[in-house]
N, C-alpha and C positions, 0 to 999 in steps of 0.2 A: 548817717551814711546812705547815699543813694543804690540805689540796683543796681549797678555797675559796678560800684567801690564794693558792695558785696558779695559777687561774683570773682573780682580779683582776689579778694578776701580769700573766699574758698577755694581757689585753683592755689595761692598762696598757701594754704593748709595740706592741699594733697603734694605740693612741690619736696616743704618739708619733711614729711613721711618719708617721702622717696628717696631723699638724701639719706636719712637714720636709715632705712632699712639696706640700703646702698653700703653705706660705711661701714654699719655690721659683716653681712656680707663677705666685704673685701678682704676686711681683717679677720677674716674664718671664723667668725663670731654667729656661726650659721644658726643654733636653737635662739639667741637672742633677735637674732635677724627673723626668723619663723615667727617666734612671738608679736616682734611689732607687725609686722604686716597682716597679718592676725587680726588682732586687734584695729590697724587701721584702714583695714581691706583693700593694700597693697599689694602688687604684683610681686614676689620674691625675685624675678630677673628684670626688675626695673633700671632700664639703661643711664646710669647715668656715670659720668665722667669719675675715674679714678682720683679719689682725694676732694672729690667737690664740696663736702662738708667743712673739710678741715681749713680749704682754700676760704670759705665763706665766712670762717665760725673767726679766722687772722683777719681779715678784713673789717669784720664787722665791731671784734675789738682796737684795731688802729682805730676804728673812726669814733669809737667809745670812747677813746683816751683821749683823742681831739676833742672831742665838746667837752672833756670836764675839764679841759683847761680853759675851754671858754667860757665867759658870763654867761652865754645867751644858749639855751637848751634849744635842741630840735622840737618840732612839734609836727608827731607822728599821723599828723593829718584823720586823727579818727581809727585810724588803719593799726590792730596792731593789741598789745593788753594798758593796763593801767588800772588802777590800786582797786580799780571794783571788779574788775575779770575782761574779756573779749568783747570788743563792741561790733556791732552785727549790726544788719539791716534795720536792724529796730533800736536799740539804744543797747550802753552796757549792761552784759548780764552779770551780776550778781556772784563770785566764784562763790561752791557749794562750801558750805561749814569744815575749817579742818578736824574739826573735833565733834564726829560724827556721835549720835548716840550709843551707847553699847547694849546692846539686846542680848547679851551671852547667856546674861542672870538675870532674866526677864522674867522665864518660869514662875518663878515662885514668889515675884515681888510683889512686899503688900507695905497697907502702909497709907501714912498721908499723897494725896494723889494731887496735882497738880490743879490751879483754876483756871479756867479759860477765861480771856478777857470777855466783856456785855459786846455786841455788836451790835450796828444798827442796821437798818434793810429797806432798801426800796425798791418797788417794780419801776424798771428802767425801762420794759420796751418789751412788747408782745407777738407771735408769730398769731396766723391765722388757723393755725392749729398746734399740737401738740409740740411741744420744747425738747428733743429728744437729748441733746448732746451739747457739748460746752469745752471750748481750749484754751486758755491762757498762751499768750506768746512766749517766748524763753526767758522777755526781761521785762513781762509782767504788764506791760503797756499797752495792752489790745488784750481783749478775749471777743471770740465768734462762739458762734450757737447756730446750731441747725437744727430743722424743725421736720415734721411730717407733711407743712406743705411746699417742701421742697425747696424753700429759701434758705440763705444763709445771712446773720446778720453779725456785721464787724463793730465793737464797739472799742470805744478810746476810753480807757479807764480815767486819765485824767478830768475828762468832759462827766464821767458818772461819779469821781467822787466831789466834782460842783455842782451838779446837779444835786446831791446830798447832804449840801451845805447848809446851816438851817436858815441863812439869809436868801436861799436861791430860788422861794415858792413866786419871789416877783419879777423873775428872771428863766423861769420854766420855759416860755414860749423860744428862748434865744438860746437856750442849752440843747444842744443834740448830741448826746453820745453814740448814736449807729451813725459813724461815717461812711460806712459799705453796705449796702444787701446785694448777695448775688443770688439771682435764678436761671440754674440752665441745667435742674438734674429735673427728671419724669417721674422720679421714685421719692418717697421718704428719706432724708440722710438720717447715716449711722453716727458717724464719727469724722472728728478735724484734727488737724495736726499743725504748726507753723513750721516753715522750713528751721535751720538753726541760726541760717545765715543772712539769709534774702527774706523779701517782702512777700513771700509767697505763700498761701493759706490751700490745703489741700483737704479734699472732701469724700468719703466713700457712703454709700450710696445704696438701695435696692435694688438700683437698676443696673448692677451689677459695672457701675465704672467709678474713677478716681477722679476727678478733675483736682486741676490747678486754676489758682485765681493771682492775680497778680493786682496785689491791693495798692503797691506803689502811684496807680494809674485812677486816677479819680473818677475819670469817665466808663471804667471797665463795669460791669455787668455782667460778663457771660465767661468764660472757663479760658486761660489760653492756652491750656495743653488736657489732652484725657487719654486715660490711658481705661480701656476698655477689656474689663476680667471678662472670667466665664462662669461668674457666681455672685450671690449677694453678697456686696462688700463692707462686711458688719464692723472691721476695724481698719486703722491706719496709725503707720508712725513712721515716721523719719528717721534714717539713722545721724547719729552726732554729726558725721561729716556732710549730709545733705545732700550725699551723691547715690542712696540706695532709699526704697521705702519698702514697707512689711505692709501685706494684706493680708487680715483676717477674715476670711471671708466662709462659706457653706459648704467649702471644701474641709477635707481633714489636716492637709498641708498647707503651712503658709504659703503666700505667696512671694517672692521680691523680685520686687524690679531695679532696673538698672534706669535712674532718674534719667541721665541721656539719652539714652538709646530704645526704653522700655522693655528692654530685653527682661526676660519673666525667665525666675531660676526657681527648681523645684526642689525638697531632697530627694536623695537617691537612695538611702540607706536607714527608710524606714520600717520599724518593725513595730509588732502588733501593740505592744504598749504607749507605741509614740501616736496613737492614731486614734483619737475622739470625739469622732463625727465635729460637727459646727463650732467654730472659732470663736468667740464671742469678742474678746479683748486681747491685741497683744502689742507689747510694750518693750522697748530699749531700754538697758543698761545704761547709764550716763556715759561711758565712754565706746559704749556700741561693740562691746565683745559676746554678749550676751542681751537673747530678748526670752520673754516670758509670755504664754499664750493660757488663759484662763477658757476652757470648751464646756460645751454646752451637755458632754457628760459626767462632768463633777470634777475632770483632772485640769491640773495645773500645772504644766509641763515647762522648763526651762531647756533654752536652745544654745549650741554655739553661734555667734556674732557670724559665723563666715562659714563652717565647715557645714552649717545647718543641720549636725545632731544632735539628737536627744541627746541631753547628759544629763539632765533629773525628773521625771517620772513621776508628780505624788498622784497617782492615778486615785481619785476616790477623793478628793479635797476636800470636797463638800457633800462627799455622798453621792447619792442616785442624784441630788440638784443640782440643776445649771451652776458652774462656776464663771460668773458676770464680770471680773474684774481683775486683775494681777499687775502689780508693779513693785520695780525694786526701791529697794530704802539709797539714797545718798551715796553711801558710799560700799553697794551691791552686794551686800553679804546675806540680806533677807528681799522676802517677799512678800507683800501684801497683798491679799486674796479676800473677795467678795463673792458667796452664792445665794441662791434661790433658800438654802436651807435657814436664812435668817442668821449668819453666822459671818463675822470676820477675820481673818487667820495671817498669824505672821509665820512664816515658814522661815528654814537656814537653807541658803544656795547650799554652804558647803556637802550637808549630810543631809536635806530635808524633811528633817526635822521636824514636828509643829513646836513654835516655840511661846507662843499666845494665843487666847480664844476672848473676839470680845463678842460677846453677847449684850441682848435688849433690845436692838432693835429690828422689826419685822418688814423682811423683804423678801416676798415669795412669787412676786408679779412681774415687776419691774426688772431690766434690766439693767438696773444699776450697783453703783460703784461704790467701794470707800476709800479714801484717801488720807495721805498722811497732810498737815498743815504744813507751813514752809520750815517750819524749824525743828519737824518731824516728831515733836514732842506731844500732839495729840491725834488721833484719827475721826476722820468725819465721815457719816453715810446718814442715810435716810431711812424712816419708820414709816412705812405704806398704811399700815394701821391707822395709825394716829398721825399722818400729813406732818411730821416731828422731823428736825434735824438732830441728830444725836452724836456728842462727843466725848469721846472715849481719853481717858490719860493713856498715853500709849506703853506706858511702862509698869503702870500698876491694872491694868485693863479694865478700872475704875469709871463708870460713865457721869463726867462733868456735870453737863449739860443737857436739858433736852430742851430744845425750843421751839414754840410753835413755828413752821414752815413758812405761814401766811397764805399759801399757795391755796386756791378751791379747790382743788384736789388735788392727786398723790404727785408728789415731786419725784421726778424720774431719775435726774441727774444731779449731780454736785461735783464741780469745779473746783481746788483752792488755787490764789494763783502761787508761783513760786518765791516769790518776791518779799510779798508782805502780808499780813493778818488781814485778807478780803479772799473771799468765795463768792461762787455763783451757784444758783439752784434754776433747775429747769421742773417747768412741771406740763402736765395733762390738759391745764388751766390755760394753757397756750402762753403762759407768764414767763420771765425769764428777771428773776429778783440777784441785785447786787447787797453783797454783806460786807459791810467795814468795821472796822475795830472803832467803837466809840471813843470819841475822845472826853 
């Protein structure tokens, strides 16, 4: 789908929202009508015609009934779902597993632990200094990486796993998987994010701004939009509908903006527990009701999507240590949490809980991460000590795996994509290695 077909895409996404929370509304279904707009950061007196869903939903079934009497099916032009989930500016994404894992009775589970499959690894392509960060697209087919000297490289996942291929060492000079580098920040980059919908790759930064890069354009090289904080902008996320983004930045408040307009919201109704100093990571819910901010005084705090309050608290996550990393599990009911203290933590939104401790690997330097794999069933981070990747069975909190890194020294960051059994590591080494699932 082109930039264009995914911008109608997304104005198509917020049209329908306004209709549901429209319909509700009408028919006095006022707390349900609260909830979705809520959740899809809808206007609650959103104007729209009396009855316009119902008119739409009669329509759109006469025209249903007409093609199944026909041979010949419509063909939805790209635009729209199909059996793999929502196709977007980049290809279809993947719908998340319905049969999330249950972490309830995680606690205490012991036991045969899961194997991870052998991977295989190659340095794909090197910054001129240090590899700080790394993003996977939505549908797994691009990851970027930013570096400390202020570049950003896009690469085509297709292009690196033939590059990987074992017949491609005679075909090395004709393989390029960095289809993009962009430079037009003055600082070291923190963090990337893809839009959900569009071709757009966005970047925060030390030098305290956000750019937008528009990768659909081959010739592009420089930012086409920036939006310019008033602090280091240590993280960034997109919300699901790609009309807001979250800055984490050296302030104690996130920041968000208003994608359009850049208009920058603050909360209002902070109090002393919701406020701990520098932001390190902060991350979206999959359906953007809820983000999570891991700070650099050990708390891990969970936010509402819209109202922007504190509603969980676990102040002291990780101790007096930087809390480096937080994200929700699939289907939001936990939290995964990364600190300075050498520890990785699954936390419950609902009561929070701890609900897991993986231990082994040492990370008391680095600002880095750990992550769940795409099928959530093991966790990966890095060992500063020993240049180690280490993985954890996520259910028995059992450690798989350790394998050596490759890296010359300490690997900073680790990527999984969502998609399929491949990661990326970034390291110090100025390296940026690709991991696939061996066949």
């Amino acid at each position: 789908m082109g930039l264009e077909q995914a911008l109608q895409f997304s104005h198509l996404l917020r049209q329908v929202n306004a209709f549901i929370v429209a319909h509700l509304r009408d028919n006095n279904l006022s707390q349900a009508a609260t909830a979705v707009a809520t959740a899809t950061m809808t206007p609650l007196n959103v104007d729209v015609p009396p009855n316009r869903l119902l008119d739409l939903v009669c329509k759109g079934l006469a025209v249903e009934r007409d093609e199944a009497a026909s041979p010949i099916q419509a063909n939805d032009g790209g635009i729209g779902t199909g059996t793999l989930g929502i196709s977007v500016g980049y290809g279809p994404i993947p719908s998340p597993p319905l049969n999330s894992l249950d972490f309830s009775g995680v606690q205490n589970t012991k036991g045969a632990a899961k194997s991870f499959p052998k991977h295989d690894t190659r340095r794909v392509s090197e910054h001129k200094n240090a590899a700080r960060c790394a993003r996977f697209s939505p549908d797994g087919q691009f990851v970027a990486t930013g570096s400390a000297d202020t570049s950003i490289k896009l690469f085509e996942v297709a292009k690196v796993r033939q590059m990987m291929m074992p017949d491609a060492s005679a075909r090395d000079g004709s393989i390029r998987p960095v289809i993009r580098t962009f430079y037009d920040h003055m600082q070291p980059i923190n963090d990337l994010d893809f839009h959900p919908h569009s071709a757009i790759l966005i970047s925060g930064a030390k030098d305290h701004t956000i750019k937008f890069f528009d990768f659909a354009k081959t010739a592009a090289r420089k930012a086409c939009r920036i939006i310019q904080d008033t602090h280091n902008v240590r993280s960034v996320a997109f919300h699901p509908s790609g009309d807001f983004l979250l800055a984490g930045t050296n302030h104690h408040v996130v920041h968000l903006y208003d994608v359009h307009t850049f208009e920058c919201y603050l909360s209002s109704t902070l109090q002393e527990k919701d406020c701990g100093g520098a932001i390190n990571q902060v991350r979206y819910s999959s359906n953007g009701g809820m983000y999570v901010t891991a700070s650099k005084d050990g708390g891990v705090r969970i936010w509402d999507g819209v109202t922007a309050e504190c509603v969980r608290a676990i102040v002291g996550a990780h101790g007096s240590a930087e809390a480096t990393s937080a994200s929700f599990t699939n289907d939001q009911r936990y939290v995964l949490s990364c600190g300075k203290d050498s520890t990785v933590k699954l936390w419950e939104v609902g009561s929070g809980r701890l609900v897991k401790e993986y231990i082994g690997a040492q990370h008391t330097h680095m600002r880095c991460q750990a992550v769940f794999n795409h099928t959530e069933e093991f966790i990966l981070s890095v060992d500063e000590q020993h240049t180690e990747v280490v993985i954890w069975d996520a259910m028995s909190g059992v450690i798989v795996s350790r394998w050596p890194s490759n890296h010359n020294s300490v690997p900073r960051w680790l990527e999984h994509s969502p998609t399929e059994a491949a990661f990326v590591t970034c390291g110090t080494d100025h390296a940026v290695r690709f991991w696939k699932e061996a066949q």
